[in-house]
ROKOL-655124 format. One record per residue (C-alpha): residue in three letters; x, y, z. Coordinates in steps of 0.1 Angstrom, whole numbers, plus 5000, padded with zeros to 4 digits. Each point is the difference from the previous one (the first is absolute). Layout:
alaXYZ;...
END
This chain:
unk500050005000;unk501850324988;unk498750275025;unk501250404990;unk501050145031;unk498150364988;unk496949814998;unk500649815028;unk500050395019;unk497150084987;unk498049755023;unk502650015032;unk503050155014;unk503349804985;unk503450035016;unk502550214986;unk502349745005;unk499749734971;unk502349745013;unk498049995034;unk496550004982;unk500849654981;unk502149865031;unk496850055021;unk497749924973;unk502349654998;unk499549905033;unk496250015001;unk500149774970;unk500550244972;unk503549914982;unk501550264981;unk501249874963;unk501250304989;unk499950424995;unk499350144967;unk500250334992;unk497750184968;unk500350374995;unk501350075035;unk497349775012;unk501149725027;unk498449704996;unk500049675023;unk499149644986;unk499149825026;unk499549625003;unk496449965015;unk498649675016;unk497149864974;unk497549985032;unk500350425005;unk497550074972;unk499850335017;unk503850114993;unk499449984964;unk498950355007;unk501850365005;unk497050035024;unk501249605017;unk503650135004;unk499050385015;unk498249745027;unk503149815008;unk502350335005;unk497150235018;unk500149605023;unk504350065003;unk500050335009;unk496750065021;unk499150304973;unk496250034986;unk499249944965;unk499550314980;unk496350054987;unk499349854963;unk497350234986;unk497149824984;unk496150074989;unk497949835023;unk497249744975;unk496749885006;unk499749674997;unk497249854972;unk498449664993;unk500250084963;unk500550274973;unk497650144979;unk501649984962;unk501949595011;unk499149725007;unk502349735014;unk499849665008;unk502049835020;unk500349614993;unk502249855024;unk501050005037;unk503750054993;unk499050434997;unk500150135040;unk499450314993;unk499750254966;unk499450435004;unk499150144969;unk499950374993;unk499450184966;unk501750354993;unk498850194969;unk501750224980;unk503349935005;unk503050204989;unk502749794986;unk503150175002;unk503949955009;unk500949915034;unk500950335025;unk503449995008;unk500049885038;unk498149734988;unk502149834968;unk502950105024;unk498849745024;unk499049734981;unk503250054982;unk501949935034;unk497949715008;unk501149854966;unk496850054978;unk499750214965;unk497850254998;unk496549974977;unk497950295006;unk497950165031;unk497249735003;unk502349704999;unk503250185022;unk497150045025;unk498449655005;unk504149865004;unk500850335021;unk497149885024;unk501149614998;unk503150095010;unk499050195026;unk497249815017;unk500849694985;unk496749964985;unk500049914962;unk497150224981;unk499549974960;unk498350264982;unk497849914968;unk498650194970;unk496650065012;unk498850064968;unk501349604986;unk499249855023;unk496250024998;unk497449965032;unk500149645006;unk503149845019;unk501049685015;unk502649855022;unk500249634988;unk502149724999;unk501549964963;unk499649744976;unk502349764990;unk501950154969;unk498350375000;unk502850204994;unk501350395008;unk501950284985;unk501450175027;unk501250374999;unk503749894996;unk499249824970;unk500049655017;unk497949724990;unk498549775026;unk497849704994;unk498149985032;unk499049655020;unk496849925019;unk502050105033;unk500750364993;unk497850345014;unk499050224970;unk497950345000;unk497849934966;unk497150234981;unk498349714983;unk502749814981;unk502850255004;unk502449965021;unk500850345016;unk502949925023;unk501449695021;unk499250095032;unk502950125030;unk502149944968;unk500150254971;unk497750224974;unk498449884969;unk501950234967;unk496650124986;unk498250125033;unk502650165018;unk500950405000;unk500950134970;unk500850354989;unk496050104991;unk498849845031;unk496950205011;unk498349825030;unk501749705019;unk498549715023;unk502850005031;unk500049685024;unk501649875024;unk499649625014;unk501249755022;unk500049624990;unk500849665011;unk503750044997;unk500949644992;unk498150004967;unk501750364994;unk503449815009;unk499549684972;unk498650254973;unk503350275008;unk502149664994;unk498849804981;unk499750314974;unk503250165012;unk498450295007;unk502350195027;unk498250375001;unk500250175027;unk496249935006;unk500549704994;unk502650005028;unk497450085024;unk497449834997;unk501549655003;unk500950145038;unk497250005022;unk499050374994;unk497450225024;unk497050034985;unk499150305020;unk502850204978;unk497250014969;unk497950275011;unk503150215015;unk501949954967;unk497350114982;unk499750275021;unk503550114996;unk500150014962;unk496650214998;unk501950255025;unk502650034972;unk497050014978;unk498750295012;unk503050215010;unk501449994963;unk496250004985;unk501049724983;unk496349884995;unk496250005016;unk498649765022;unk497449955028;unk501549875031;unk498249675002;unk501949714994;unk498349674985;unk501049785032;unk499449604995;unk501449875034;unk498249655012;unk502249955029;unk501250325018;unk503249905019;unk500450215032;unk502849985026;unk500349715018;unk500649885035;unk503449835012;unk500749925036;unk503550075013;unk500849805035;unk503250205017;unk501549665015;unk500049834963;unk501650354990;unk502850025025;unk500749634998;unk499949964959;unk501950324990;unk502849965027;unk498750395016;unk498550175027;unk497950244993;unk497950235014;unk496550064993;unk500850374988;unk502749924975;unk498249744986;unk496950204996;unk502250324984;unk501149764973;unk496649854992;unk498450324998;unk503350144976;unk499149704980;unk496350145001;unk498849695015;unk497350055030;unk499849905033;unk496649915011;unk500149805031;unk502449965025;unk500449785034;unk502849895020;unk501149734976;unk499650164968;unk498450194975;unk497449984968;unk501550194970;unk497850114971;unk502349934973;unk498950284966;unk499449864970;unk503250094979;unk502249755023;unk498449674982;unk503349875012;unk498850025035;unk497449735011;unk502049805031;unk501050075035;unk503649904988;unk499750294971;unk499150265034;unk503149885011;unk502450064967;unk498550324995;unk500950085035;unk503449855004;unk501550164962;unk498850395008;unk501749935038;unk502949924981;unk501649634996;unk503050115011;unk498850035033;unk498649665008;unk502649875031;unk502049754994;unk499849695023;unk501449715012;unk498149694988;unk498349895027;unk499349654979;unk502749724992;unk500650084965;unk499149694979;unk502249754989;unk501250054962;unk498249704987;unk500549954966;unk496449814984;unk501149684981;unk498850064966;unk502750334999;unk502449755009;unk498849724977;unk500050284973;unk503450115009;unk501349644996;unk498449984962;unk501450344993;unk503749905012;unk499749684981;unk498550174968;unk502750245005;unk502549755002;unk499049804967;unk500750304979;unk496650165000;unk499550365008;unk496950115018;unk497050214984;unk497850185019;unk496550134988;unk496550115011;unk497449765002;unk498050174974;unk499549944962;unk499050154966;unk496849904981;unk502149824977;unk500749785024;unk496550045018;unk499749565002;unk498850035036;unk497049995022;unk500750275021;unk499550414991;unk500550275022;unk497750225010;unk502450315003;unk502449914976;unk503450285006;unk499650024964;unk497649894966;unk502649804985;unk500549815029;unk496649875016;unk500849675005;unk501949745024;unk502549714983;unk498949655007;unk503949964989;unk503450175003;unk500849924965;unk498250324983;unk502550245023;unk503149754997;unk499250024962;unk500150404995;unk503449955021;unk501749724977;unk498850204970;unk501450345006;unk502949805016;unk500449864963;unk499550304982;unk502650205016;unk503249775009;unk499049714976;unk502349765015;unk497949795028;unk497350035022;unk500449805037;unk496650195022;unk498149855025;unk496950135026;unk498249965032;unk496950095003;unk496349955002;unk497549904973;unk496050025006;unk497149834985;unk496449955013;unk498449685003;unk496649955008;unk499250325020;unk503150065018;unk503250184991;unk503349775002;unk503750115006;unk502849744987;unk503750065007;unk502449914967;unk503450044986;unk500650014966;unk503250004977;unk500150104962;unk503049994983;unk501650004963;unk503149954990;unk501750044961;unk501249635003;unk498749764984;unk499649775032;unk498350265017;unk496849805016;unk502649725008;unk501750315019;unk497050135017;unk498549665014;unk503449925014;unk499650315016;unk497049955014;unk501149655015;unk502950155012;unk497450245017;unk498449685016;unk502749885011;unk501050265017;unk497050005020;unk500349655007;unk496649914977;unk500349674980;unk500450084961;unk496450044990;unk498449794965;unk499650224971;unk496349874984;unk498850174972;unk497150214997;unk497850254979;unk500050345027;unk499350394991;unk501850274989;unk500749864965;unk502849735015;unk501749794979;unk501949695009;unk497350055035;unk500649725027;unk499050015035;unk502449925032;unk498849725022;unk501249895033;unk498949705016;unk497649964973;unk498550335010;unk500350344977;unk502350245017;unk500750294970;unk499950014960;unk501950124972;unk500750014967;unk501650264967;unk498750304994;unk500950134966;unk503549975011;unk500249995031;unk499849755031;unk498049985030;unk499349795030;unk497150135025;unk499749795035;unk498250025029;unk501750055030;unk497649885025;unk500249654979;unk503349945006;unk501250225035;unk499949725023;unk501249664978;unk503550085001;unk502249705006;unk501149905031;unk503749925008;unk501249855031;unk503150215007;unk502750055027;unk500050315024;unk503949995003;unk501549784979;unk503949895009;unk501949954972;unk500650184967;unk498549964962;unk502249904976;unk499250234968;unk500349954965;unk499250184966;unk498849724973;unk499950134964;unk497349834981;unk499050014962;unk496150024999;unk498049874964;unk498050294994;unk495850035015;unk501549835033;unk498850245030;unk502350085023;unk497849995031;unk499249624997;unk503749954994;unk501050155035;unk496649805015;unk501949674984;unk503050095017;unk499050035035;unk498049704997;unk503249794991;unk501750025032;unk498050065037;unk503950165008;unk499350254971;unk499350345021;unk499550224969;unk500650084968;unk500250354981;unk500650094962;unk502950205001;unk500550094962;unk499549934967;unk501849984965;unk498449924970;unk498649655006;unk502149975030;unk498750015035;unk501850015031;unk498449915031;unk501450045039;unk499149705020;unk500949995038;unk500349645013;unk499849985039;unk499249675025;unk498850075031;unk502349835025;unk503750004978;unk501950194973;unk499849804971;unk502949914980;unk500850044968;unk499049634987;unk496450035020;unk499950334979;unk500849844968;unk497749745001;unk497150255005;unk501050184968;unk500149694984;unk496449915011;unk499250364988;unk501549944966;unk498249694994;unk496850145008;unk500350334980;unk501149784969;unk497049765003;unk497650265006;unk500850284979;unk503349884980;unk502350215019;unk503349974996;unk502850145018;unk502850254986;unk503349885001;
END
């Protein structure tokens, strides 16, 4: 929120003092981003929490600084309106519950002109261009109340209106030249057929403010914000009204908005109008009660209090006190704070205007809790060294996808984005963008692999998997050879038996698919994917079946350790040559492969007995039994 610090002393009393100004707005939860400055005008952007509706505002900000500094807000002049049920010359019709509130005013005879100075000057600071009088004034008031307004062409718009949902495919020209094709789900303003603007959004081209203008319709409104918030994304359309009205906005700022721009109205005899203002409000919102107990106070915000300091910062913060005991308090909260609603909210507007800074510090009074690490961070730590270790380097993505890859059961609601509105039911689709750039750029190899979550729905409940997966792709010609060695190697390392390979037809347009099985049971899945490799399993099917090895705490006597150089036919895998290994020999300990040449292997084998040092014949004839197996098995043979 860019706030001009002229404007910002029209409506209170600012520091002279810049740097103190955003320090103290900082520490009651206003962060400074940076200061601009615009034709000797200062400007602060300021990082504002989403729930503060009321700070998208020069108006929300002149509350927070008149709150710092104990100074009264300065009077914003307005023209009081009447209120009506309906207007003479429109008719509107309001389909849908989503509308909480819509004030309507029509102002004849309008003189369209350019902007006065002081008033391009400031929308000009606050980073908008100026258009003409009419429109400078409806973003002039926005900005300053924080109450969106639109202002038609009375005289296109004819006398029949509706607020409707749209229909699938009805499309919009909007007044930037955009076009929009509309869904069921969005909030239009309509007269008949036409759409006239996509509402809390933006303007319709052909019924907004043009140069001839001669009467305009203004309104103001207050919707449903969620619906505001799909339709501002999933159209990407970021105005500053837009802005807004996905926050959950005070719909007691219509009339007062309104109010303020007929003040400019009048003062510049800009146009004519009656002060009656078409008001459609079904469910007047009014402050509300929240109870404040001084114990849960003291005890949650680490203070004490008194009762006078905590009723000079309510009361700065323009909140009311309306009962009071011995215990605590009931605060009529006003209806800009829709932030406020819980005792605990009391208390953090209490605790940031005290100051932070000056909450004690304490001894713990507690044993602090023991640093207990949960066993799946461990379990996942253990696949990650051992990926690691294999040659794989690690990927990390969100959880969400893109349509294209949309084969899933499960669409979010508020998606952070249109293109990506849906949960994987696999890690391959993120894994996949990875290899692919991965490719694109270096064009050597790609070795990535991922933990994370897939989700999927079955039946009427929503179901969380953990999985790793690997891709890889390699120029050589062996190169799925390569990667399910690999992967054994992987297994191995985690002390799980060598899973069968079975084929099978799966998704995502595999080639060469198979499925992993252990036990007989389906643990993962792979197959080639234009060209590329993947493997996909579950980690919950296989955490938990790791071999067991009955081993010595502290074992006497040393290993005897040898390199053996072996030449390997080509398609053998690597990890079930190491698995043959340590199954030749119980005084085996382990086995590692240490390098590789060509089609030449070399392997580190420790060979260790438990209660002597063997020699070097005991040793030989081990290697001999190794030998003899990796020739029968695979046709190994030895380098000399």
């Amino acid at each position: 929120m860019k706030v001009p610090l002229n404007w910002l002393n029209k409506l209170v009393e600012v520091p002279k003092d810049v740097k103190k100004l955003t320090s103290d707005l900082t520490m009651v939860g206003h962060m400074l981003d940076k200061i601009e400055t615009k034709n000797s005008e200062t400007i602060l952007d300021l990082e504002l929490r989403g729930n503060r509706a009321d700070c998208y505002s020069i108006l929300g900000i002149a509350r927070e600084v008149s709150a710092i500094y104990k100074t009264k807000l300065k009077n914003i002049p307005i023209i009081t309106v009447k209120k009506i049920k309906e207007l003479k010359n429109i008719n509107l019709d309001i389909q849908t519950p989503l509308v909480k509130r819509v004030g309507m005013i029509e102002i004849k005879n309008i003189k369209i002109t350019k902007s006065p100075k002081w008033l391009s000057d400031k929308l000009i600071a606050y980073g908008l261009e100026s258009k003409n009088n009419i429109v400078d004034l409806t973003n002039y008031v926005m900005i300053e109340t924080g109450e969106p307004m639109h202002a038609f062409d009375l005289d296109k718009i004819g006398n029949s209106l509706e607020i409707r949902l749209a229909k699938d495919g009805e499309k919009i020209i909007t007044f930037m030249d955009a076009n929009i094709t509309l869904t069921k789900d969005d909030l239009v303003w309509t007269k008949g057929n036409e759409i006239l603007s996509v509402a809390g959004s933006i303007g319709e081209k052909y019924h907004s403010i043009v140069s001839d203008t001669k009467n305009i319709l203004l309104e103001a409104a207050n919707y449903d914000r969620a619906n505001i918030r799909k339709t501002v994304y999933r159209h990407n359309l970021l105005t500053d009204a837009g802005i807004r009205h996905e926050k959950e906005l005070d719909p007691n700022m219509v009339d007062f908005a309104i109010s303020r721009f007929l003040y400019f109205v009048k003062k510049y005899n800009w146009g004519e109008f009656t002060p009656e203002m078409y008001d459609y409000y079904p469910k007047e919102i009014k402050p509300w009660k929240v109870h404040l107990d001084f114990a849960y106070l003291n005890n949650f915000s680490g203070l004490t209090l008194n009762f006078n300091e905590i009723k000079n910062i309510l009361l700065n913060l323009q909140f009311e006190i309306i009962k009071k005991d011995k215990l605590g308090i009931d605060v009529l909260v006003p209806t800009h704070r829709t932030d406020v609603t819980l005792e605990e909210d009391l208390i953090e507007e209490i605790v940031r205007i005290y100051g932070y800074d000056k909450i004690p510090t304490k001894t713990l009074s507690l044993e602090i809790p023991k640093n207990i690490t949960p066993n799946y961070i461990i379990q996942e730590d253990k696949l990650r060294q051992s990926a690691i270790s294999v040659g794989f380097d690690e990927n990390i993505s969100l959880s969400f996808v893109r349509e294209k890859y949309k084969d899933t059961n499960v669409t979010i609601i508020n998606p952070p984005s249109p293109d990506t509105k849906y949960l994987r039911n696999s890690l391959f689709p993120n894994l996949l963008d990875s290899a692919k750039k991965i490719v694109n750029e270096r064009g050597e190899f790609v070795q990535l692999f991922e933990i994370g979550k897939i989700y999927f729905k079955e039946k009427n409940n929503y179901i969380e998997k953990r999985k790793i997966g690997f891709i890889y792709w390699s120029k050589e010609k062996n190169s799925f050879s390569d990667f399910k060695s690999l992967i054994l190697t992987f297994f191995n390392k985690i002390d799980i038996k060598n899973p069968d390979y079975v084929s099978e037809i799966l998704n995502f347009n595999f080639t060469n698919s198979y499925i992993l099985k252990l036990n007989n049971n389906q643990v993962g899945f792979g197959g080639m994917h234009d060209f590329l490799y993947y493997v996909e399993i579950d980690l919950d099917s296989i955490l938990g079946k790791e071999n067991k090895y009955k081993i010595n705490l502290w074992v006497k006597f040393p290993p005897q350790i040898e390199d053996l150089t072996l030449i390997i036919p080509e398609k053998t895998y690597i990890g079930e040559i190491i698995h043959s290994i340590k199954q030749t020999n119980k005084y085996i300990n382990d086995v590692e492969l240490e390098d590789i040449f060509e089609n030449s292997y070399t392997f580190r084998i420790w060979y260790q007995h438990p209660d002597k040092t063997l020699v070097d014949k005991e040793v030989e004839k081990i290697r001999n039994e190794i030998i003899m197996t990796l020739k029968q098995k695979f046709g190994i043979t030895i380098k000399n």
